[in-house]
N, C-alpha and C positions, 0 to 999 in steps of 0.2 A: 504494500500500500504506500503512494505517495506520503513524503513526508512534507506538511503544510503547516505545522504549527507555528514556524517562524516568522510565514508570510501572516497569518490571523495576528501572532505576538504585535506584530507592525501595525498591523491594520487598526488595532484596540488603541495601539501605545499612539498613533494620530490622533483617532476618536475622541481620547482624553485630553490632549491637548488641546482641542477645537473645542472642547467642551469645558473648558477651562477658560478660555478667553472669551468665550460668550455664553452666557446664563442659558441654562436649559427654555427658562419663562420665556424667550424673545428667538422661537424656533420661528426661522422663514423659508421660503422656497426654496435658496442656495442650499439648503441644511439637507433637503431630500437626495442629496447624493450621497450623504453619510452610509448609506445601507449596501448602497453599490457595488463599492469593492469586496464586501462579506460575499453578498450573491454571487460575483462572479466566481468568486473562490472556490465557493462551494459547487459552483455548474464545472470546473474546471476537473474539479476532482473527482467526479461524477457521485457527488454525496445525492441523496434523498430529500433530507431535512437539515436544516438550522435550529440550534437549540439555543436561547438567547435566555439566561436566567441571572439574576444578580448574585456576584461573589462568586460566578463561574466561571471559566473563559468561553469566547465561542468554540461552541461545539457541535461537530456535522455529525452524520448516520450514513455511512457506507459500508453499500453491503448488509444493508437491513444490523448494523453493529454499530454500536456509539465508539467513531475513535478519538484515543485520548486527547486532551487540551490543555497544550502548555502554558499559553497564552496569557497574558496580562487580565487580571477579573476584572469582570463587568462591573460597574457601580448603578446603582439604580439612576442616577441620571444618565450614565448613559446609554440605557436603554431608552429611557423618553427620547432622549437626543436620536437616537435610531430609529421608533416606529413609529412616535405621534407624528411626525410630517408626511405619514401614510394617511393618514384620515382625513375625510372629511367633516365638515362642524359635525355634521347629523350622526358619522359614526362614533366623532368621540360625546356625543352625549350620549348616545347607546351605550359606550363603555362603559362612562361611568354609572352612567344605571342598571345596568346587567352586571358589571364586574367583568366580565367576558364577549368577546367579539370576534367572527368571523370573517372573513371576504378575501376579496382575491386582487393581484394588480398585476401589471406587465411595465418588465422592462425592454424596450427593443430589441439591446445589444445582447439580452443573458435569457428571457422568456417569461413564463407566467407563473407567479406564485400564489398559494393557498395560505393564508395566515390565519392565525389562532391565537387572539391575545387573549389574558387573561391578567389573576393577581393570585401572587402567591407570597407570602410573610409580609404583606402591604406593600410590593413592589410589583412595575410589572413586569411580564414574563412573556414569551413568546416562541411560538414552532410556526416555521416555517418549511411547507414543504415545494419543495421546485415540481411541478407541472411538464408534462411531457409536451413535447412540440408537435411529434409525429403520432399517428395511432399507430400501435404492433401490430404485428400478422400473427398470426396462430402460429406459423413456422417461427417467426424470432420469439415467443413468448416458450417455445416446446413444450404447445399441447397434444393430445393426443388428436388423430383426424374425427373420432365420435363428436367432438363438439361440432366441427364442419358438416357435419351430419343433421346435428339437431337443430340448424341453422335453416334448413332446410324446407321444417317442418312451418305452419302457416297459421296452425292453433295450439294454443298451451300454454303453460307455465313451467320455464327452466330458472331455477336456484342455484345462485354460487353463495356459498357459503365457508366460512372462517374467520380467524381472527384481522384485526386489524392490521392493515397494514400487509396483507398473505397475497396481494394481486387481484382480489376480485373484480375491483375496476379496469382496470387492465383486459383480461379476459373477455369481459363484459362490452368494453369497446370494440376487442378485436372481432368478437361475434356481429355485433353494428355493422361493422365497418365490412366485412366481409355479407351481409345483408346487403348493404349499399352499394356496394359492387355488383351485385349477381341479380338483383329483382329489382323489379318497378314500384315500390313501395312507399308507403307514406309511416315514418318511422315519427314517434316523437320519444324522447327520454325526456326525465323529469329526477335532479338530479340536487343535491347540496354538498360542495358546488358543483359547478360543470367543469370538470377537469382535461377529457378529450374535447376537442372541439371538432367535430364532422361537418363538412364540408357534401353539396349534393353530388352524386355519384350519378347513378341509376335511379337512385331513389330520392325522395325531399325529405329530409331532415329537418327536424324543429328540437329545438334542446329549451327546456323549461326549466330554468335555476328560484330552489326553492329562497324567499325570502326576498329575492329581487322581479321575480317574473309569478310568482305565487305563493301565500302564505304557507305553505305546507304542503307536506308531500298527499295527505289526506285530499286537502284541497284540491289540490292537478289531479290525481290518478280521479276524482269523481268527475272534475270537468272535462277529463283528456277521452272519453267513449263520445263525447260530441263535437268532437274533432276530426270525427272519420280516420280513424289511424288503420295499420297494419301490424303494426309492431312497437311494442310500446316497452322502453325502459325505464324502472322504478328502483332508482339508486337504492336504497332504502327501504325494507317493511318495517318501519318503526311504531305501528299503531294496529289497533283489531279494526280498526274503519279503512286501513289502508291495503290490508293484506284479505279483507272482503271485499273491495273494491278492486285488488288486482284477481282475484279469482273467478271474481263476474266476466270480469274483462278476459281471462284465461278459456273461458265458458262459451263465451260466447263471440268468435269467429278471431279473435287477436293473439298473434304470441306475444307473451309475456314476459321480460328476463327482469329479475331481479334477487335482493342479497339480501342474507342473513349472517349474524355471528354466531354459528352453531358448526360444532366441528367434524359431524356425519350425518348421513339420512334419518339415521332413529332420532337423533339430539332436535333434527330440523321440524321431524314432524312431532314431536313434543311441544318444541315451543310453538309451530301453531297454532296448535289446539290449546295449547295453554291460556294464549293470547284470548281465546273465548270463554262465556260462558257454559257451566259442565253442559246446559238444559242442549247446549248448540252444537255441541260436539258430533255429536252425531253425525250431522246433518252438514257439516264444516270436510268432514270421514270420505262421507258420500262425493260430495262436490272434490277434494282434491285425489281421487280416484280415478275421475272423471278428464279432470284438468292437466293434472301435473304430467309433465314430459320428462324431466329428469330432475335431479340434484346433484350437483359437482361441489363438492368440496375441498377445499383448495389450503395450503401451506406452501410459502417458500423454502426452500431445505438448501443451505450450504455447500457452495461444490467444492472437489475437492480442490479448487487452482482458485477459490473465492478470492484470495489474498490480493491476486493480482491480476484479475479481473472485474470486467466491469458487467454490473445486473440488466436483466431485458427484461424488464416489469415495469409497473407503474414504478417502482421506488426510485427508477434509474431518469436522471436530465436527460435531454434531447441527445449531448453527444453522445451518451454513452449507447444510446441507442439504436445514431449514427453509425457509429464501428460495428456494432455487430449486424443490423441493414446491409450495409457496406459489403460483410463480407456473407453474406445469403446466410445467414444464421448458424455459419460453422465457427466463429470463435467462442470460445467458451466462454459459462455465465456463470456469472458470479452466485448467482442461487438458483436452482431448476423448483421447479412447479411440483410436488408432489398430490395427488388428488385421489380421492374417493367416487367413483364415478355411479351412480344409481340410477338406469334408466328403467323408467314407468311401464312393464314390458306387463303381460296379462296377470301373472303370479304376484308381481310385484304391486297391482292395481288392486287385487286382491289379499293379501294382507296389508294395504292400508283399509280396505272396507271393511275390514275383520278385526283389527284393531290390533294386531299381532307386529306391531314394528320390532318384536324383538327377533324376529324370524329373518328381517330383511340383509342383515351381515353375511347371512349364510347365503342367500339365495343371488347378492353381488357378488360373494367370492370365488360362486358355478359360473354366473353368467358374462364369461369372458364372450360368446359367440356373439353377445347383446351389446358388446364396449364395454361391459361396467368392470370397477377394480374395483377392488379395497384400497385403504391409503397404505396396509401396511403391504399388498403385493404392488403398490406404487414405487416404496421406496425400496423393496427386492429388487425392482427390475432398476430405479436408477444405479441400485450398488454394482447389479449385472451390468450394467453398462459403463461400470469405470467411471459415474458422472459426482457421488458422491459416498463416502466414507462409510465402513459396516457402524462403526462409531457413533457418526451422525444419525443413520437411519433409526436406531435405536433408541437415540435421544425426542427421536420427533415422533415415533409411534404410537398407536396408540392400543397394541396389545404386544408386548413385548416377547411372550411365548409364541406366538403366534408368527413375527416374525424370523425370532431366534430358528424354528424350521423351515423357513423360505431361504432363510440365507444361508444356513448348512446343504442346501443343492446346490448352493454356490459355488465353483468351484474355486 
């Protein structure tokens, strides 16, 4: 991994002197390039995020890994000196009314970022994440062709699902964008924020960012069925009115893509039932029996050359995305995709109407002829393929006996 902490050490040890000779109070225009040289730093070394906290240094996220920060500490003014000249009057009285604040900006020379202010020990605080330029292809993201498959399909609901920060956006785009290539379609996403930005292909594209184009994702997903759509993305099922409102729309003649933080099929359809009332459940059983196309569950997992490579996910800047584009998706990535793949096949439609999700492990870990894996014969086969560590894989698993026999056919 690049070493940068000397250029950051500079960067701070300016900041503070500039912030010394003029009162944080009397921040103007000129001040907003204070942030610039940090961003480009961070685009340069293909990090993810900025972690901007008082009595810290800056600190990037490369490679999905916080590396260290020698750097000069931040002081609480100068972080004001750094973000407030991001806002405008009406977000920083959001701030201070909420205590926390979202939105996004562009710089020409470096690209688009995601911010997230906040207050933490009475100071504020700040992540920033850098925004891809380009959307990925299914070949530079290396997924599997089933997702290209389920792309295909014209009605349903497809689920990517895990934790923060695992790629789901990403994926999620490259399935769009590979739509938008292939059919004539009327696509709209509905998104907090809009991170890909899709451009019309084949199809017309409408992106809904919640907060600036709609109150909520509840809100869009109920007005977006009279919209005349084909395909509709729901960044988001954060709510029981939203994830009824995407299943209507699953139901009734639209594919559907959208995410959960749940980390396989059974955990997925737990929480959506959960999200209901017991009296509804039932009848919630019925309907995503009916609807649902698959569930992909998704983790970044460490390869084994991560050190000195750069990631082809959402987490990675435009350049790093570049080189590997560049080279048709043969350089290696700094973290491969591991997934649990469940697609909606008749048995499988049939224990969710039976209520039997505990059956459904077994019934993915037969139905290779259908696409589907497990996450733990996901991470056998990247070990088979030399892409990461037995080490690793076992770290990320989530039945450790289970894979411990996949990987003993290992040679």
């Amino acid at each position: 991994m690049p070493d940068y902490e000397n250029d950051l050490s500079q960067l701070v040890y300016e900041l503070n002197r500039s912030t010394k000779q003029s009162p944080t109070s009397e921040i103007d225009a000129d001040r907003k390039s204070s942030l610039d040289p940090i961003l480009a730093q961070a685009a340069a070394q293909n990090a993810s995020d900025i972690l901007l906290v008082a009595d810290s240094p800056v600190t990037l996220r490369i490679n999905g890994v916080l590396a260290p920060g020698t750097g000069k500490l931040l002081s609480p003014d100068d972080l004001r000196t750094l973000v407030l000249p991001l806002l405008t009057k009406d977000q920083s009285a959001e701030l201070e009314a909420s205590r926390s604040l979202d939105f996004c900006f562009v710089r020409p020379s470096t690209g688009r970022f995601r911010v997230n202010l906040h207050y933490q020990r009475g100071s504020l605080a700040a992540s920033i994440r850098l925004l891809p330029a380009q959307i990925p292809t299914i070949e530079s993201l290396h997924l599997p062709p089933i997702l290209a498959r389920l792309t295909e399909r014209r009605q349903g609901l497809i689920l990517l699902t895990g934790p923060t920060g695992c790629g789901k956006t990403s994926t999620m785009a490259a399935l769009i964008d590979l739509i938008n290539a292939r059919r004539r379609e009327h696509i709209i996403t509905i998104e907090d924020p809009i991170e890909y930005q899709h451009t019309n292909r084949n199809s017309i594209v409408e992106q809904i960012e919640v907060g600036h184009d709609t109150p909520s994702f509840a809100h869009a997903v109920r007005a977006v069925l009279r919209q005349n759509p084909d395909v509709i993305l729901i960044g988001e099922m954060r709510d029981t009115e939203t994830m009824s409102a995407a299943l209507t729309a699953a139901e009734t003649g639209h594919l559907v893509f959208s995410s959960l933080h749940t980390n396989d099929a059974a955990q997925t359809m737990s929480r959506l039932l959960d999200s209901f009332p017991a009296s509804n459940q039932s009848q919630i059983r019925q309907q995503l029996s009916l609807a649902l196309l698959a569930v992909i569950a998704q983790q970044l997992v460490p390869a084994l050359d991560s050190r000195d490579s750069a990631p082809t996910t959402r987490d990675s800047p435009p350049a790093a995305r570049g080189a590997a584009s560049a080279s048709n998706g043969s350089a290696p990535a700094g973290r491969y995709p591991a997934m649990e793949i469940m697609v909606a096949t008749t048995a499988i439609r049939n224990l969710i109407r039976t209520a039997q999700d505990h059956q459904m492990r077994t019934q993915i870990s037969t139905g290779a002829v259908d696409g589907m894996t497990t996450m733990d014969q996901s991470l056998a086969d990247l070990v088979r393929t030399r892409r990461i560590s037995r080490d690793t894989a076992l770290a990320h698993c989530h039945h450790p006996e289970d894979l411990r026999a996949l990987l003993s056919r290992i040679p």
